[in-house]
VOBA-524755 format. One line per 8 residues: number of its first residue (from 1); their letters; for each residue x negated, y negated, z negated of C-alpha. Coordinates in steps of 0.001 Angstrom, whole numbers. Last residue first. Layout:
NUM = A = X/Y/Z; ...
END
This chain:
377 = XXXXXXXX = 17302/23345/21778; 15710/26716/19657; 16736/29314/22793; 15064/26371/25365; 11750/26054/23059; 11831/30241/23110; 11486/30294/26767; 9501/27717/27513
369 = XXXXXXXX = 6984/29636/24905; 7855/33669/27415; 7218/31053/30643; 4050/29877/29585; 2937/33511/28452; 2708/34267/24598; 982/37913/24653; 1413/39786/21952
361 = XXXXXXXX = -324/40145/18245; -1147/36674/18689; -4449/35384/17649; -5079/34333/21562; -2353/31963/21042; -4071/30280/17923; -7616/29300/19440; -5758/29083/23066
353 = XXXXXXXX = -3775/26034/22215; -3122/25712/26028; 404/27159/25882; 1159/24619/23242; 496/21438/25524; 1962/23479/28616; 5058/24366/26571; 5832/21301/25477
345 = XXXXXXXX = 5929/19306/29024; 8092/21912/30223; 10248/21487/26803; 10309/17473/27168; 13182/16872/29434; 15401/18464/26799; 14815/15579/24596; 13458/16147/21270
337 = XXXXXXXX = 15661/13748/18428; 15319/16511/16099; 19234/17641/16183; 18217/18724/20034; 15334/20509/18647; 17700/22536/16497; 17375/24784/13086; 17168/21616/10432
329 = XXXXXXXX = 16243/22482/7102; 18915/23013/4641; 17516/26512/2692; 20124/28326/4287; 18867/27623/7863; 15484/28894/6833; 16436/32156/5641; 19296/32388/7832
321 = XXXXXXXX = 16866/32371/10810; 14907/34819/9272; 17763/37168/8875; 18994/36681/12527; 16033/36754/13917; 14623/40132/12484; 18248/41541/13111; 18030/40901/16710
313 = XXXXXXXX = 14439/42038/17389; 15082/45469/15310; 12069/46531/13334; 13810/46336/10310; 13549/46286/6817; 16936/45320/5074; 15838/41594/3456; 14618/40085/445
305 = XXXXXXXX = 12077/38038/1665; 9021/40583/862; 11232/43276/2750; 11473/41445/5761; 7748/40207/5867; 7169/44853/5552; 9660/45683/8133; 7584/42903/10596
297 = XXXXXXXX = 4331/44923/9446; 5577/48069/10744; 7427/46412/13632; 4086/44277/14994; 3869/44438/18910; 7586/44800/18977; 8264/42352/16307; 6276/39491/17684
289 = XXXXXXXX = 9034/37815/19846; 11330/38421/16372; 8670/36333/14371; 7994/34096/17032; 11971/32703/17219; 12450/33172/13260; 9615/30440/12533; 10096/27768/14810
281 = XXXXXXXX = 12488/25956/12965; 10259/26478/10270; 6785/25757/11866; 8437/22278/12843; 9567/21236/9504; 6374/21787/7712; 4315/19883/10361; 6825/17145/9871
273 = XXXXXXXX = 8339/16192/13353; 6462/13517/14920; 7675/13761/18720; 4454/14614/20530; 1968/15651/17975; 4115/16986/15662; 6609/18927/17846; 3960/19874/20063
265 = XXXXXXXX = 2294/21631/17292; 4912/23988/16223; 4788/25998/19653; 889/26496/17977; 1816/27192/14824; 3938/30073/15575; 2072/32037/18182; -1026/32628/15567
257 = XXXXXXXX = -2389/31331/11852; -5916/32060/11081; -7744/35280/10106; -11016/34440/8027; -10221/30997/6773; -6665/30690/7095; -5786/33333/4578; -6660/32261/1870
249 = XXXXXXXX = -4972/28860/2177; -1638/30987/2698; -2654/32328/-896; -3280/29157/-2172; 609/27773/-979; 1953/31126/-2208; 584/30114/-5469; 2059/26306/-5340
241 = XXXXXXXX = 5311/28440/-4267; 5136/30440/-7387; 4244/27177/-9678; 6726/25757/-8649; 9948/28575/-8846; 8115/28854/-12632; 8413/25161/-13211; 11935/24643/-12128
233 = XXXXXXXX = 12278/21091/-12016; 12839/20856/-8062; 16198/23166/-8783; 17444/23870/-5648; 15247/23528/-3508; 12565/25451/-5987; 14862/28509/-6491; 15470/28810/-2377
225 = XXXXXXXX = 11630/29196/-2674; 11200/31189/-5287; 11325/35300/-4224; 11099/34758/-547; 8447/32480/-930; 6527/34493/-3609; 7088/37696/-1242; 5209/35864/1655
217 = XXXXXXXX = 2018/34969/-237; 1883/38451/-1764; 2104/39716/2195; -616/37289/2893; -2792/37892/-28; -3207/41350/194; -2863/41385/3806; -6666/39421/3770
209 = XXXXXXXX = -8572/42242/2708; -6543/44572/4630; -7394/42593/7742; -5001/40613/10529; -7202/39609/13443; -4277/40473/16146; -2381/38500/13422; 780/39983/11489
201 = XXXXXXXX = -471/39547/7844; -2063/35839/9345; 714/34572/10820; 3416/36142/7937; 1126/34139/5451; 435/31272/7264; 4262/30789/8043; 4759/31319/4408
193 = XXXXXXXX = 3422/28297/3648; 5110/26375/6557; 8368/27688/4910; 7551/26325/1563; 6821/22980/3261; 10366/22770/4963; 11912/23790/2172; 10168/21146/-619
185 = XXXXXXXX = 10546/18583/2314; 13823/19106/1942; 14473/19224/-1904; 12606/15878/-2588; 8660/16555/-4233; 9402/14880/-7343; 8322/18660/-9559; 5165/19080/-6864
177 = XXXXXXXX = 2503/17673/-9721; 3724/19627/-12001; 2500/22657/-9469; -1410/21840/-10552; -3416/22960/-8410; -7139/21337/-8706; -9612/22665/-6128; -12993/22021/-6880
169 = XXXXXXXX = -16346/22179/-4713; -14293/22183/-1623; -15009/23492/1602; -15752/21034/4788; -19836/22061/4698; -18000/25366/5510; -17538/24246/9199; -14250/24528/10454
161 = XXXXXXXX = -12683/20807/12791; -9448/21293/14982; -8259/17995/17245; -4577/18327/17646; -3017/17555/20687; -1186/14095/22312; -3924/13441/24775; -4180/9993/24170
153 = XXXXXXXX = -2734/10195/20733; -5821/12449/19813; -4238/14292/16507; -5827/15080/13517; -6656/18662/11920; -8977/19662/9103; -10361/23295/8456; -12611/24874/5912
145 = XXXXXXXX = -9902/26140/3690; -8877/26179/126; -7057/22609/-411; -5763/23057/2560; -3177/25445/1502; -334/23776/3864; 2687/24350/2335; 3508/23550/-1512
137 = XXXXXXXX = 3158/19656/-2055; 1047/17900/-4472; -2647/18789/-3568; -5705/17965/-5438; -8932/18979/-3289; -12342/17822/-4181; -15440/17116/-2616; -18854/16143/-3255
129 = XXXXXXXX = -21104/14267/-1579; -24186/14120/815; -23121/17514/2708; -25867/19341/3726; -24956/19999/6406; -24779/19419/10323; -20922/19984/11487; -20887/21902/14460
121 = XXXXXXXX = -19540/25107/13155; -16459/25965/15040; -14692/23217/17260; -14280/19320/17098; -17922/18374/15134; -18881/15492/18324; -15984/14396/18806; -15630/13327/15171
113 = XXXXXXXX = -19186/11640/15558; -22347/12549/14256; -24863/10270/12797; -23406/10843/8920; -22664/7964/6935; -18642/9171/6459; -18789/12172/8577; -19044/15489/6084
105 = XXXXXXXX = -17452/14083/3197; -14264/11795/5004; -13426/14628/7065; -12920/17010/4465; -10735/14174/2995; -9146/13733/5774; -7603/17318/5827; -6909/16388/1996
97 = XXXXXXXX = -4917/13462/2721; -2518/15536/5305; -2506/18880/3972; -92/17099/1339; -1503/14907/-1498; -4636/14289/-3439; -8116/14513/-1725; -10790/13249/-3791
89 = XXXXXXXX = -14437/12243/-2180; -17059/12260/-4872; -20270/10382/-5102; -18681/7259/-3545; -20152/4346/-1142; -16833/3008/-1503; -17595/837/1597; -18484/3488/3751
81 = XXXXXXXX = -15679/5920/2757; -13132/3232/3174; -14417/2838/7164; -14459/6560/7204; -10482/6577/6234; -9988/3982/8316; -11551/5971/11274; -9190/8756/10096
73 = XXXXXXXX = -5758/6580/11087; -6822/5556/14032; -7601/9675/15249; -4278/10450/14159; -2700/11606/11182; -19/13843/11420; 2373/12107/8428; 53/8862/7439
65 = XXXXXXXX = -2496/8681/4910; -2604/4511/3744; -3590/4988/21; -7356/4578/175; -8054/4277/-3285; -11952/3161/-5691; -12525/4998/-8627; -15457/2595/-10632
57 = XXXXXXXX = -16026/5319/-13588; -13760/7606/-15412; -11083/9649/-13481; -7934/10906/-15649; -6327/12611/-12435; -2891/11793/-14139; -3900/8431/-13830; -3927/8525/-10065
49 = XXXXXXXX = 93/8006/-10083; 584/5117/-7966; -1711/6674/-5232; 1043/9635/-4843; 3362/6976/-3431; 1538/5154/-987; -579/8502/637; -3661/9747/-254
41 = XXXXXXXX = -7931/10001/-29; -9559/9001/-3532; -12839/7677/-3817; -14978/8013/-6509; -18106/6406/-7967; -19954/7529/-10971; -20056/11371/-10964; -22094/12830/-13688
33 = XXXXXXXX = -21062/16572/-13013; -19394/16567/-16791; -17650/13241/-15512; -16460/14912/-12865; -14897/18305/-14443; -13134/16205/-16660; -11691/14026/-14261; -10275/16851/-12184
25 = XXXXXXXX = -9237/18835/-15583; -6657/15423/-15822; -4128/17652/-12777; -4276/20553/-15031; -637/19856/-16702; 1211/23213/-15005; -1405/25640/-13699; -4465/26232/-11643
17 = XXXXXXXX = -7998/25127/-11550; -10135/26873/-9474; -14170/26050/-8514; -16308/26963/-5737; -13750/26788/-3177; -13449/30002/-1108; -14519/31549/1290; -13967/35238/2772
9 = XXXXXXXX = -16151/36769/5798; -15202/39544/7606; -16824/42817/9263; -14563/45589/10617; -14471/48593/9005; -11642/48383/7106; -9651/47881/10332; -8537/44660/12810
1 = X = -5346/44769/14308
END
């Protein structure tokens, strides 16, 4: 675990807006910037509500973001790009639009390739446009990171762009905007937010300045989450998750999620399980795996969810594994449509996500992740 002493570096997007009814502060903010031309990055359904975004000027909508979105699915997003010819490059809905939104500012009439920017750094800035993040679920935070994902479907893994040319001038979080999210995917993504959090708070590159927010990030969940399921109205159980959602955002920049995302990535890339849903059922397995290399800070995730602390392997899976299994979402691969013929196949594709596994407060062998896919069959 890292110390005070060790070096860091926080980011953040340049501008905040949060709160119930800020969504329309988007608009306002552009038209004070002098923005003409807009293009906004989303999905079918939360393209029918752009009005709440109160744009001026010729706003032009790419509504086809799928679930995962592959490498096909980004090069219409660029194709869009180039024919809006936009000033500002809105992404508004899950992790999904936004990730291609980041995309969508730093290649759309650039020279360079997405090949070419896969890894740390390699993007070549300035950007030309600017870039906004408006998102409508509670889970992935990547709104305020510098990351974007999409899958290869040749080789069935995620392709991982950071460069802070991909960080947002404004971020817009407005939790209203989460009130039709359906019960399930309201779990599943509340989980996944707290899945950054307890990744990054436990993390071989976990730092106090970054704890702060994780384990604050984690006690929101715990405290709202089963509040939100039930209740998708509830505007304070909302707004905490759409908080914990930041937070978890916070803490991907400078730490990074671990052993959990990355036996959650198969299930994406290979069988299309929600990214949300996938880091849940996956949750309470790496969590208890990780307690003896982490019990001080394992006590500490239990406590923020309302649980006895414990260091105990048993009782750490057991009371995260009710967490999640109370909430509705779905606990089995089997009940996920993944064949048990798949699991060797899964655990070489996540034991070679080394940029995650190597975050891991202890060692994830090939045999240790086979191991933990059989126990969640």
């Amino acid at each position: 675990m890292a110390s005070l002493d060790s070096p860091l570096t926080i980011v953040r997007p340049h501008l905040i807006e949060f709160g119930i009814d800020t969504a329309g502060k988007l608009g306002r903010w552009a038209a004070e910037k002098g923005y003409r031309r807009t293009l906004i990055i989303s999905d079918a359904f939360n393209a029918s509500r752009i009005d709440l975004l109160e744009l001026k000027g010729e706003v032009t909508v790419f509504s086809e973001v799928t679930p995962e979105p592959d490498t096909a699915n980004l090069e219409k997003v660029l194709a869009a790009a180039n024919f809006a010819d936009a000033e500002l490059i809105v992404g508004f809905g899950g992790g999904s639009a936004m990730d291609l939104a980041k995309l969508a500012a730093v290649l759309a009439g650039s020279a360079q390739t997405l090949h070419e920017v896969v890894g740390p750094n390699k993007v070549h800035g300035p950007r030309k446009v600017a870039l906004a993040q408006v998102p409508t679920t509670s889970g992935t935070g990547s709104e305020a990171g510098i990351r974007a994902l999409v899958t290869d479907p040749a080789t069935k893994a995620k392709l991982a762009v950071e460069s802070l040319h991909m960080l947002a001038d404004l971020a817009v979080i407005d939790p209203a905007l989460t009130f039709s999210v359906p019960a399930r995917t309201t779990a599943a993504t509340g989980v996944d937010a707290m899945a950054h959090c307890v990744e990054a708070f436990t993390n071989r590159k976990a730092h106090p300045m970054v704890d702060i927010y994780a384990i604050e990030g984690t006690r929101l969940v715990g405290k709202y989450l089963a509040r939100a399921v039930k209740d998708g109205s509830d505007a304070e159980a909302r707004s905490g998750l759409s908080l914990a959602s930041l937070y978890g955002g916070f803490c991907l920049g400078p730490v990074n999620t671990a052993g959990g995302h990355a036996l959650a990535y198969p299930l994406g890339t290979r069988w299309h399980v929600a990214h949300g849903a996938a880091n849940a059922l996956i949750f309470p397995h790496v969590l208890a795996f990780n307690t003896p290399a982490a019990p001080e800070k394992t006590k500490a995730v239990m406590e923020a969810l309302g649980f006895e602390p414990s260091g105990n392997i048993a009782s750490v899976f057991d009371a995260a594994y009710a967490f999640c299994a109370e909430l509705g979402i779905e606990m089995k691969l089997s009940r996920l449509g993944v064949p048990e013929s798949d699991l060797d196949a899964m655990a070489d594709d996540a034991f070679a996500i080394r940029r995650l596994l190597d975050n891991n407060p202890r060692d994830l062998s090939r045999a240790d992740i086979r191991s933990i896919y059989a126990a969640a069959f």
